[in-house]
VORO-655624 format. One line per 4 residues: number of its first residue (from 1); their letters; for each residue y, x, z of C-alpha. Coordinates in nm, 2 decimals, m for minus. Example, Ala and Ser with C-alpha at 12.3 -4.5 7.8 and 13.67 -1.06 7.14 Angstrom:
VORO-655624
1 = as = m0.45 1.23 0.78 | m0.11 1.37 0.71
This chain:
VORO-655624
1 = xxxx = m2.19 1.88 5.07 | m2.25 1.61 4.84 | m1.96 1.66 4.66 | m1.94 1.98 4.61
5 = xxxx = m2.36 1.96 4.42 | m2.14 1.67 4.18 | m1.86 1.87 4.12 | m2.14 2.13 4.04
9 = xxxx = m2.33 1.93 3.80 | m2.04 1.81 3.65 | m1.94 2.19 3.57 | m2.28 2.24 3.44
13 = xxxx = m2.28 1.92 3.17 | m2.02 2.08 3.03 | m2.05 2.41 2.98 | m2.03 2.57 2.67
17 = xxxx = m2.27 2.85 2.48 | m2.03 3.12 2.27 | m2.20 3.24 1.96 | m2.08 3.57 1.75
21 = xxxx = m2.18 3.55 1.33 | m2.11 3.89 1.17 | m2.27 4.02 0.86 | m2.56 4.15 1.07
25 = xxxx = m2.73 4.10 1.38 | m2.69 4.37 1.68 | m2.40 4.49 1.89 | m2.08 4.44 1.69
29 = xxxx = m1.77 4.68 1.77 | m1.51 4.54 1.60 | m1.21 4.23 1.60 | m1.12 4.13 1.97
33 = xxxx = m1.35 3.81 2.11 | m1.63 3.98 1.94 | m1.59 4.38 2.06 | m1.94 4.45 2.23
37 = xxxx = m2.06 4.10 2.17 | m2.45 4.01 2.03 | m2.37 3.89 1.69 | m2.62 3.69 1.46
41 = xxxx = m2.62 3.64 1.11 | m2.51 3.32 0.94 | m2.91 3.28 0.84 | m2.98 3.25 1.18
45 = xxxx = m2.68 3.06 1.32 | m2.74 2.76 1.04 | m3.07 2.71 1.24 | m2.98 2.77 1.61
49 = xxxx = m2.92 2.41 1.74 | m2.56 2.32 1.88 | m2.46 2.14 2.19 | m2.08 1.95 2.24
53 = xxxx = m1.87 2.19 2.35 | m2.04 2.48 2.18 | m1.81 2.78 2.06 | m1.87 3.00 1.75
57 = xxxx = m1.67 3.31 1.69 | m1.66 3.50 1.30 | m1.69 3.83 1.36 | m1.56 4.08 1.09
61 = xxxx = m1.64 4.03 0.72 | m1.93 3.84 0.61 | m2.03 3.84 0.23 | m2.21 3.53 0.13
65 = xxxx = m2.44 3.55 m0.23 | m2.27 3.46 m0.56 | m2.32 3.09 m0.56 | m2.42 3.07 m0.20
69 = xxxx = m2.31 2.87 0.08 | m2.18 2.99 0.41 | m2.21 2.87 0.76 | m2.36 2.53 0.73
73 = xxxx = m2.31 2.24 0.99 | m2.61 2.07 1.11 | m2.50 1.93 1.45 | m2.16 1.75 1.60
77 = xxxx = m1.95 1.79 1.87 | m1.84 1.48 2.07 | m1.53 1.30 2.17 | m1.33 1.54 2.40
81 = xxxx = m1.63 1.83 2.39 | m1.61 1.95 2.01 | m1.79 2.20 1.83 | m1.57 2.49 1.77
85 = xxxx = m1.53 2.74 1.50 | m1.28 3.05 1.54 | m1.25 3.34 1.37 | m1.18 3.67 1.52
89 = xxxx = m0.87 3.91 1.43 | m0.89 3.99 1.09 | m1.25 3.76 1.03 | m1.33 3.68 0.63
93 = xxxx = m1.60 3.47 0.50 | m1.65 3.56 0.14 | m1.87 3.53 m0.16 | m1.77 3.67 m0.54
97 = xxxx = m1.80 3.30 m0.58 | m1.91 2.99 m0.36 | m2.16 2.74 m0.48 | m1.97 2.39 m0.53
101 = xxxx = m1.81 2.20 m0.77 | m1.54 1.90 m0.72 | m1.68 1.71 m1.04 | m2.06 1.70 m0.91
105 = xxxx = m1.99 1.45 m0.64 | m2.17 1.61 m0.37 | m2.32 1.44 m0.06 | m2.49 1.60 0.18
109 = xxxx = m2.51 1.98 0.37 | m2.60 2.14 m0.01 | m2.24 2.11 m0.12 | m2.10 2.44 m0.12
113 = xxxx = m1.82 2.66 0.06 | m1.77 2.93 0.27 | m1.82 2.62 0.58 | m2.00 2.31 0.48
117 = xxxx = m1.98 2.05 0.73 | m2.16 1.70 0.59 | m2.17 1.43 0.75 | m2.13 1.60 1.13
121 = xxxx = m1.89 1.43 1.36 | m1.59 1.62 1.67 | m1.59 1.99 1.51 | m1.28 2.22 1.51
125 = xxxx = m1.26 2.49 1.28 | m0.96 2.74 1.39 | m0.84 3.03 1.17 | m0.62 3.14 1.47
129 = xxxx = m0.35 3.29 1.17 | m0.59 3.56 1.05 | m0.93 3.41 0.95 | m0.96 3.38 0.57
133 = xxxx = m1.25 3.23 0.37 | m1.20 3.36 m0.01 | m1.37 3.47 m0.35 | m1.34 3.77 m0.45
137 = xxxx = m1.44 3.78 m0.85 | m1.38 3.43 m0.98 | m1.10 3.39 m1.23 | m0.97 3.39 m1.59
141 = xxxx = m1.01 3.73 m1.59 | m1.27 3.87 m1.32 | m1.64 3.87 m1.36 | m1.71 3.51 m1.28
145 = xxxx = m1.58 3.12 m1.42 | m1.74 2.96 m1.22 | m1.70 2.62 m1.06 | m1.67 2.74 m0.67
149 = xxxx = m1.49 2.53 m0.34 | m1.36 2.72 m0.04 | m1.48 2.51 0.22 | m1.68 2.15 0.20
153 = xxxx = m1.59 1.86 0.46 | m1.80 1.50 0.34 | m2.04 1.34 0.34 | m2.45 1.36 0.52
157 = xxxx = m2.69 1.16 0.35 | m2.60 0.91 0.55 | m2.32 0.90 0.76 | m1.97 1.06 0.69
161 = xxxx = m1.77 1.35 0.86 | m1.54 1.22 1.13 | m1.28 1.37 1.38 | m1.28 1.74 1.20
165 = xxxx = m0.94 1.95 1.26 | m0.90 2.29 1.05 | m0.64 2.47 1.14 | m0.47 2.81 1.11
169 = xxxx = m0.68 2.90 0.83 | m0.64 3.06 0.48 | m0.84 2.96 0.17 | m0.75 3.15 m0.12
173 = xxxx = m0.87 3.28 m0.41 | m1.15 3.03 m0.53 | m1.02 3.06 m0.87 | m0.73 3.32 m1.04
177 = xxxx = m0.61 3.13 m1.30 | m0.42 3.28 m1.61 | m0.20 3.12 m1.83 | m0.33 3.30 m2.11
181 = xxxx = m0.69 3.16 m2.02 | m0.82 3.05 m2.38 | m1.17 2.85 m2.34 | m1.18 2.51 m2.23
185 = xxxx = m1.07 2.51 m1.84 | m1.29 2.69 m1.66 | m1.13 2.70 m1.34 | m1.13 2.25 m1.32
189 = xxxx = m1.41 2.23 m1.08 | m1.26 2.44 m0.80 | m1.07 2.33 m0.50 | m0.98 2.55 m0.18
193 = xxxx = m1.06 2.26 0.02 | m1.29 1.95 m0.07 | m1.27 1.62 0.15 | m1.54 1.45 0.01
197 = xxxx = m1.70 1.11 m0.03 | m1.56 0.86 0.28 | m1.48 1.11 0.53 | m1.23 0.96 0.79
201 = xxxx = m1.02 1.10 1.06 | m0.93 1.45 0.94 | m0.65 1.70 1.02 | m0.55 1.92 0.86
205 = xxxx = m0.25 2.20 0.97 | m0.12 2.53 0.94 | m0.31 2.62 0.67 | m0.27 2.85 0.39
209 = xxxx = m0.43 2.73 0.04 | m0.37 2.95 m0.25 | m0.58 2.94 m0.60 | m0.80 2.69 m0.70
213 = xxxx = m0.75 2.39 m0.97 | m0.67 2.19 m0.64 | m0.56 2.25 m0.30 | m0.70 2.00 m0.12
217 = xxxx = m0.92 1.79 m0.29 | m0.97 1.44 m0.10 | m1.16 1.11 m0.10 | m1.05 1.03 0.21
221 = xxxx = m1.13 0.69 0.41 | m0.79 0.66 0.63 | m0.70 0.42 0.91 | m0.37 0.27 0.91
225 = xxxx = m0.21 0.51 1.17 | 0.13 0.61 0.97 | 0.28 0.86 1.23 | 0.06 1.17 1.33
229 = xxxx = 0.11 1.47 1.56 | 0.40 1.70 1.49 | 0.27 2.01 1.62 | m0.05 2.18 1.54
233 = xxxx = m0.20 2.24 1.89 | m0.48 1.94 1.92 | m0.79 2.07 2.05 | m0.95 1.78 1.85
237 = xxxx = m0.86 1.61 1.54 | m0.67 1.31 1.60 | m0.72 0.97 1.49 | m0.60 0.90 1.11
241 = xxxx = m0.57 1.12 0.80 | m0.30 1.39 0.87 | m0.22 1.68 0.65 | 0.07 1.81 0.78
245 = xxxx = 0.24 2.17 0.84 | 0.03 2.38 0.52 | 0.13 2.59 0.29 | 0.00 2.52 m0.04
249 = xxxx = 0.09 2.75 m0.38 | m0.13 2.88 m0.70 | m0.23 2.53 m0.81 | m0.26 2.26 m1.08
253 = xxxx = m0.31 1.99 m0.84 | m0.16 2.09 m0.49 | m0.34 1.78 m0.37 | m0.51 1.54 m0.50
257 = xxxx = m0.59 1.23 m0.30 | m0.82 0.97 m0.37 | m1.06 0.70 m0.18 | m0.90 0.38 0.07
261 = xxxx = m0.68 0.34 0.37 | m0.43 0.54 0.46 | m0.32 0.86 0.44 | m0.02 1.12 0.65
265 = xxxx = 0.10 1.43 0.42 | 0.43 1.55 0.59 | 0.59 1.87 0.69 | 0.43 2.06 0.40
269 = xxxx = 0.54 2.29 0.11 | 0.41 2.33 m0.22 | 0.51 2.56 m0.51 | 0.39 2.77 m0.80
273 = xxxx = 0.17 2.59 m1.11 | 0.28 2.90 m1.40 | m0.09 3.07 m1.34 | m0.23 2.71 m1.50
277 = xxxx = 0.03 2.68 m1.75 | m0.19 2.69 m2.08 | m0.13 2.80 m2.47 | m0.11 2.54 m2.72
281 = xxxx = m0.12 2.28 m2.48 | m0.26 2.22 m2.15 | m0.51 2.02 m2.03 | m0.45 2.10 m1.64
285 = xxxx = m0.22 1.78 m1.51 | 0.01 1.99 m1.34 | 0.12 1.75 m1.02 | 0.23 1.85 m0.69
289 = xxxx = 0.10 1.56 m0.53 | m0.20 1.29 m0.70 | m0.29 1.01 m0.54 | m0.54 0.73 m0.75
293 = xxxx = m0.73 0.57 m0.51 | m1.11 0.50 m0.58 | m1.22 0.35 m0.88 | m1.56 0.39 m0.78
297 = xxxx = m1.55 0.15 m0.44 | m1.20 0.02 m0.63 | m1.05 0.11 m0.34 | m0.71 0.09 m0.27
301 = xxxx = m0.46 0.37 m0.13 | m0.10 0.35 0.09 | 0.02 0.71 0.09 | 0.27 0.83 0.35
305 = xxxx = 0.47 1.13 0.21 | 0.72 1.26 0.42 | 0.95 1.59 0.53 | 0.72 1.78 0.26
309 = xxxx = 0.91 2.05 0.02 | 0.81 2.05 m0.28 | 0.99 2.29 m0.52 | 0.95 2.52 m0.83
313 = xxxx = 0.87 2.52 m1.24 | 0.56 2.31 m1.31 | 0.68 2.26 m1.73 | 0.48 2.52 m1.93
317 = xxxx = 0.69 2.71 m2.21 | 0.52 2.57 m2.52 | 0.36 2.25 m2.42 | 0.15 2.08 m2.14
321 = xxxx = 0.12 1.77 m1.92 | 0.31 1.81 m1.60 | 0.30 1.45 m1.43 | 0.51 1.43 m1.10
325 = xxxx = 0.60 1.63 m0.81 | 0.46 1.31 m0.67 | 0.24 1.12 m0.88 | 0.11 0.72 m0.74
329 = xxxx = m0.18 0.62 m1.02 | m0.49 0.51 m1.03 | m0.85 0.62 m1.13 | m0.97 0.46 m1.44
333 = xxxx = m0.82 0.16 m1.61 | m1.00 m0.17 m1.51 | m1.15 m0.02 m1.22 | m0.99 m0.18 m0.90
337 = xxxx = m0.84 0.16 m0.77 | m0.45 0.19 m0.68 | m0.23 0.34 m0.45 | 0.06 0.20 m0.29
341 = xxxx = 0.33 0.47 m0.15 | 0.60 0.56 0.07 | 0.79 0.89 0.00 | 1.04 0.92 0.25
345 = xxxx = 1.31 1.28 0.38 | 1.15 1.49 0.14 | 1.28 1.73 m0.07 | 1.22 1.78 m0.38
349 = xxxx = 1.41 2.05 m0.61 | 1.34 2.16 m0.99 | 1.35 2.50 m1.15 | 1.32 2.68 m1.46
353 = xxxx = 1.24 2.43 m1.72 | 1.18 2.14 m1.51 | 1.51 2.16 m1.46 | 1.54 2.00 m1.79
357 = xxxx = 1.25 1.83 m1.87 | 1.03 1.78 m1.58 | 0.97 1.46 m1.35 | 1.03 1.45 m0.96
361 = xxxx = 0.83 1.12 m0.98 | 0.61 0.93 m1.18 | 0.43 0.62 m1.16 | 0.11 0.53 m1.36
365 = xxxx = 0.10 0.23 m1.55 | m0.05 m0.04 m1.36 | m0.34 m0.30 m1.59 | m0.42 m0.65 m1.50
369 = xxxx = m0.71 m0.48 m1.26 | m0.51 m0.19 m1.14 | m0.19 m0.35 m0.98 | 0.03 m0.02 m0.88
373 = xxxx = 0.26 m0.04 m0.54 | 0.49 m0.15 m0.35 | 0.68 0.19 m0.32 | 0.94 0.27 m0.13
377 = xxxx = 1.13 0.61 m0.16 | 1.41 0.68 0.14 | 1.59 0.90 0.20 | 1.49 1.17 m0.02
381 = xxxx = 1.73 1.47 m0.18 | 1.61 1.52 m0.55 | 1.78 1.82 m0.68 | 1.76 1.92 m1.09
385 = xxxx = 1.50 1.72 m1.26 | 1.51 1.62 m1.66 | 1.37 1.29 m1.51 | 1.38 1.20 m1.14
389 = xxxx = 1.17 0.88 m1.15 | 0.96 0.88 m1.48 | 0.80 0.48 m1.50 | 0.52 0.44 m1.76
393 = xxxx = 0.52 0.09 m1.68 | 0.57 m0.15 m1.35 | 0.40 m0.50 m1.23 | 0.65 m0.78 m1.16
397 = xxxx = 0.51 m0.82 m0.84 | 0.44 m0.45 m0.74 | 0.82 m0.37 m0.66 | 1.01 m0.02 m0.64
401 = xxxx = 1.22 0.02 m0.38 | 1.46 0.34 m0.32 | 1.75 0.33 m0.08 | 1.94 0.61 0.09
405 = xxxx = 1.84 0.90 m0.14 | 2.05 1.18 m0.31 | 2.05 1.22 m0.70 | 2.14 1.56 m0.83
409 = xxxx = 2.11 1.61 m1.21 | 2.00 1.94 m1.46 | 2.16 2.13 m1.66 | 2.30 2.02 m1.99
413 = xxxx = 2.29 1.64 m2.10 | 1.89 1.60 m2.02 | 1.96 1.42 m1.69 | 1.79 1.08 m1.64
417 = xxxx = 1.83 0.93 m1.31 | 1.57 0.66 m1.38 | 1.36 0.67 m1.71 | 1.09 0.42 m1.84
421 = xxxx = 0.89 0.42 m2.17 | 0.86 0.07 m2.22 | 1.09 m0.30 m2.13 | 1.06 m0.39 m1.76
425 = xxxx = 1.14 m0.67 m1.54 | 1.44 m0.62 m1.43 | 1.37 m0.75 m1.10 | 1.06 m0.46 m1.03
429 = xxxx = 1.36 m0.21 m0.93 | 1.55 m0.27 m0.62 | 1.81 0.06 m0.55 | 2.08 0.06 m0.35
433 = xxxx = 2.28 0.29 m0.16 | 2.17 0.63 m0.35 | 2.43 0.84 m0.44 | 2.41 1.02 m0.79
437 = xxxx = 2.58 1.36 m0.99 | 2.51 1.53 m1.22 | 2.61 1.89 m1.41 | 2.94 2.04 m1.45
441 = xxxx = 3.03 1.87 m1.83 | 2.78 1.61 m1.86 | 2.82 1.43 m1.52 | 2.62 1.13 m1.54
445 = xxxx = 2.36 1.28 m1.84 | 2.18 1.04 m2.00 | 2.23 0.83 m1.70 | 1.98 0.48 m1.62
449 = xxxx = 1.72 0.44 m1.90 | 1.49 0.15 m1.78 | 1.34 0.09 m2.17 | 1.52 0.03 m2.50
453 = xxxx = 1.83 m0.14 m2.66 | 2.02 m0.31 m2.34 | 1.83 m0.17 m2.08 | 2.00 0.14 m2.10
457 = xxxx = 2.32 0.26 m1.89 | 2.51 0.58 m1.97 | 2.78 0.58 m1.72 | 2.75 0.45 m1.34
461 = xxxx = 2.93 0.11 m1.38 | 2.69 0.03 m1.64 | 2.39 0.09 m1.41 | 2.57 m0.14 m1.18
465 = xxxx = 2.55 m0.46 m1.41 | 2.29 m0.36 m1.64 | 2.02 m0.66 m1.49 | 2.29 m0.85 m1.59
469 = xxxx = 2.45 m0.93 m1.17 | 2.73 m0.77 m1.06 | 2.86 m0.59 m0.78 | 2.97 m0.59 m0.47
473 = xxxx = 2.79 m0.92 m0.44 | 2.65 m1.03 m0.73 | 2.29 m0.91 m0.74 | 2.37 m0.56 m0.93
477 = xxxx = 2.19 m0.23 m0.90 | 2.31 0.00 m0.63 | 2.59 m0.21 m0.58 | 2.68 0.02 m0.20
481 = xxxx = 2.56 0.34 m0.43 | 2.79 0.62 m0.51 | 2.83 0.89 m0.82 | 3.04 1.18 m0.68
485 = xxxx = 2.93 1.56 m0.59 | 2.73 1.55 m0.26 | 2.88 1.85 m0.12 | 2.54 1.99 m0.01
489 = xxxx = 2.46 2.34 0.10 | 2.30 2.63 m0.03 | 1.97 2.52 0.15 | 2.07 2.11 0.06
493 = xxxx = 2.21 2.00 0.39 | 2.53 1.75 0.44 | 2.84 1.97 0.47 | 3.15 1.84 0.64
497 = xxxx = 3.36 1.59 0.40 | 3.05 1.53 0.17 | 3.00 1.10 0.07 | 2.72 1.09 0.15
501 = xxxx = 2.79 1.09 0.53 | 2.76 0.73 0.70 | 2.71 0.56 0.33 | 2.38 0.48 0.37
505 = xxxx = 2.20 0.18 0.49 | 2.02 0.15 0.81 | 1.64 0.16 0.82 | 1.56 0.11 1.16
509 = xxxx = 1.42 m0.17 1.16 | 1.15 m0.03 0.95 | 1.06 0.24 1.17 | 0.85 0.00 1.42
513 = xxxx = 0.57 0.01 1.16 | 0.70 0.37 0.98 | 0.79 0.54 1.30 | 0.87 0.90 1.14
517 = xxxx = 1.13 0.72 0.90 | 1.36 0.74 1.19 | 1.40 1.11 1.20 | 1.55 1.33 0.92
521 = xxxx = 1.35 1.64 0.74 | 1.43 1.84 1.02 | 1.32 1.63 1.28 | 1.65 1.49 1.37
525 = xxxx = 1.67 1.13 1.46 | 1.85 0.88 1.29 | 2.14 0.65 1.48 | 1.96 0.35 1.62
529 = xxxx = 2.24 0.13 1.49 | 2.54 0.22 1.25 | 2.50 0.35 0.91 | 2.27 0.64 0.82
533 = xxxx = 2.35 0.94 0.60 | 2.23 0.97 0.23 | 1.96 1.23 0.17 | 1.70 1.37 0.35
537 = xxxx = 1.93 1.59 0.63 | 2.14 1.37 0.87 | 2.47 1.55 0.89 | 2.49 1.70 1.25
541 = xxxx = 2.85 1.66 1.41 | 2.96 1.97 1.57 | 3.29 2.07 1.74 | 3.40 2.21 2.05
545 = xxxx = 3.57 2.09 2.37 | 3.71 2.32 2.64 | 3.54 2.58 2.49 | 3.20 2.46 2.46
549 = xxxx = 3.04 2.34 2.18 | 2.95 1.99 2.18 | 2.67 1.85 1.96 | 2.69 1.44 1.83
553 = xxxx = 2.30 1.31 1.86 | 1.99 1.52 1.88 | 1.93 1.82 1.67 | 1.67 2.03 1.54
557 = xx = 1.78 2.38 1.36 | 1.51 2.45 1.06
């Protein structure tokens, strides 16, 4: 008898009251989880105390005030018993525009969004693939420029927001951009997602973000966990920063990241800046991803950026400022911030004009106070880029290191494999085993630029020796690197007979601290011993024995 009265109370401690938010209060008869429910309005939910464990369901549409905030978080879950927030079939949470702005630096449960959770601890926030939060009349050329944030994740007046997980969820529409938008950026206080000040363990997947200045906006406090889950199904966030599995498009900043620690962005893709292109120049930054740090705490940043597609036409027609499809900086000169990144089985392909005159990469210039790096790109296919790495300037002791990646060049003679606007130390590069090609006619473009007079090479062999070593064992650049046609794929895979098969270095022993660097962009893992492939796709081995089909190594068909 006594235990079955524990077993009872320990039922009892953790059951869980299930709430229903719809415009208005009464009997609602729509969705699924809410048909025939109580529902209560979002007045009288954001002042109804929470429990762990507690579940909230959005019921239908609910229309916030211009410049209002939605449901507010007051209360935190706990460790294993979270707070939960799912919308129904079909549930919206919108407002012509959302109060919040990503300039104002905002602490506290007055910052804006459609949900605002400040400083709150163990809450889940589940779209379940139909729930949208969105404005409706904020844009270039709707009713409203207004500064305006989707949804608000920071900071309390005291503590910060820890363990939150949004998943299954699309933000859109904070701000419609146009490129023929005249007056002085209107839409550059607008994110669909704001991370603000110091919040730490957050994860972030299966999302949807479409247009806002910026898709996620972060100052982010990360641990140094540098592997995080690979499918979307935690019931709580897990431990580190992980941004993983999103969809991101409409956007002059797909994400910008900035505060200490460390940070997981993988499995994501990213496309479409043309709505913030801007006439006569623009003052947007167009980047896919921006990472600075925090000048502020001069904090500094280590970035893991992996099995992410990035692709598309980020150059505007007249002129602008597009920066990088992956862009490692810092806040303000003199300031303390910097990041420090590793970019590893992504893929990254250019279209349109970038083709001819936009940048994969590009690295800030680092100051006596600002000391950019170490980064390490591995692994990575670049495909069609004016510029792949674009240098404004590197610290002798802040190295760049890229091994194992693929090299494919624009159109025309506008290649540059490696460009940099001022002399370096020869000795701040370290490539090897890339493999490099260009267009049909100008193969090798304008080749290796690392600054003026000597520094540049316009022909492979003169990359090789151009610090002045020589290869194969003389201390030259790429001296196990290759220029010949990849052979790729129409979706960039290794096809059968291409160089790049087996001409790469080994890695491994880098994975016991970078544990995804040991599987391709498809999930694939990389031989244990032997030499690895080129590129971000390991080349699956496939043939047939006795009539069955016989696979070399694991695989994963994406």
């Amino acid at each position: 008898m006594r235990y079955i009265i524990t077993l009872l109370l320990l039922c009892m401690s953790v059951s869980a009251s299930q709430r229903y938010v719809a415009q208005s209060a009464g009997t609602f008869l729509g969705g699924s989880n809410c048909y025939g429910q109580t529902a209560i309005t979002i007045s009288t939910w954001n002042s109804t105390a929470e429990s762990p464990g507690d579940i909230t369901w959005v019921c239908g549409t609910i229309t916030v005030a211009a410049n209002g905030q939605g449901l507010t978080y007051s209360w935190s879950g706990s460790s294993g018993n979270p707070l939960v927030l799912n919308f129904d079939t079909g549930a919206i949470i919108q407002s012509t525009y959302f109060y919040g702005s990503v300039n104002n630096g905002c602490t506290g449960v007055s910052c804006g969004g459609g949900v605002n959770i400040a400083g709150q601890s163990y809450i889940t926030v589940d779209g379940q693939n139909t729930g949208i939060i969105q404005n409706t009349a904020n844009g270039s050329s709707l009713a409203n420029q207004q500064s305006s944030i989707g949804m608000f994740i920071g900071k309390g007046v005291s503590t910060v927001s820890d363990h939150i997980l949004v998943k299954n969820l699309t933000i859109q529409n904070i701000y419609i951009n146009s490129s023929d938008e005249t007056v002085a950026v209107p839409g550059q206080g607008t994110a669909d997602l704001q991370l603000g000040s110091e919040v730490t363990n957050i994860e972030l997947c299966n999302n949807t973000f479409i247009g806002a200045h910026a898709g996620i906006d972060g100052q982010l406090t990360g641990s140094t966990v540098a592997n995080g889950p690979t499918t979307c199904t935690d019931t709580q966030a897990a431990s580190g920063i992980n941004i993983y599995n999103n969809s991101l498009s409409d956007h002059a900043w797909h994400m910008h990241m900035g505060g200490g620690g460390s940070v997981n962005i993988y499995n994501n893709t990213m496309t479409g800046w043309s709505n913030w292109f801007y006439p006569g120049g623009n003052p947007y930054h167009l980047d896919g991803i921006i990472a600075n740090g925090d000048g502020g705490l001069g904090l500094s940043q280590t970035l893991y950026i992996y099995r992410n597609y990035i692709h598309g036409d980020y150059v505007a027609p007249v002129s602008g400022s597009p920066t990088g499809f992956v862009y490692c900086t810092y806040g303000s000169s003199g300031d303390g911030s910097s990041t420090s990144c590793y970019v590893f089985d992504n893929l990254f392909v250019g279209e349109g004009r970038t083709v001819d005159n936009g940048s994969a990469i590009q690295f800030g210039n680092p100051t006596v106070s600002n000391l950019l790096g170490p980064y390490y790109y591995y692994n990575n296919t670049f495909i069609n880029f004016g510029y792949h790495f674009y240098i404004f300037g590197m610290n002798v002791a802040q190295p760049l290191t890229y091994e194992n990646n693929i090299f494919v060049g624009g159109s025309g003679d506008l290649t540059y494999y490696i460009a940099q606007n001022q002399n370096i130390a020869f000795n701040t590069i370290i490539p090897d085993y890339n493999l490099y090609w260009g267009p049909a006619g100008y193969p090798q473009g304008n080749g290796w630029n690392i600054g003026t007079g000597p520094t540049r090479a316009s022909t492979f062999a003169a990359w090789q020796v151009l610090n002045g070593g020589t290869c194969p064992s003389g201390g030259g650049y790429d001296c196990h690197g290759l220029f010949s046609d990849p052979k790729l794929s129409g979706s960039y895979t290794l096809q059968a007979g291409s160089p790049a098969i087996q001409s790469g270095t080994n890695l491994t022993s880098l994975c016991s601290t970078i544990p995804a660097l040991c599987y391709d962009k498809a999930g694939n893992a990389r031989p244990s011993t032997g030499a690895w492939d080129i590129g971000a796709y390991q080349y699956i081995y496939m043939g047939t024995l006795n009539g069955t089909m016989k696979v070399q190594g694991s695989v994963t068909i994406k």
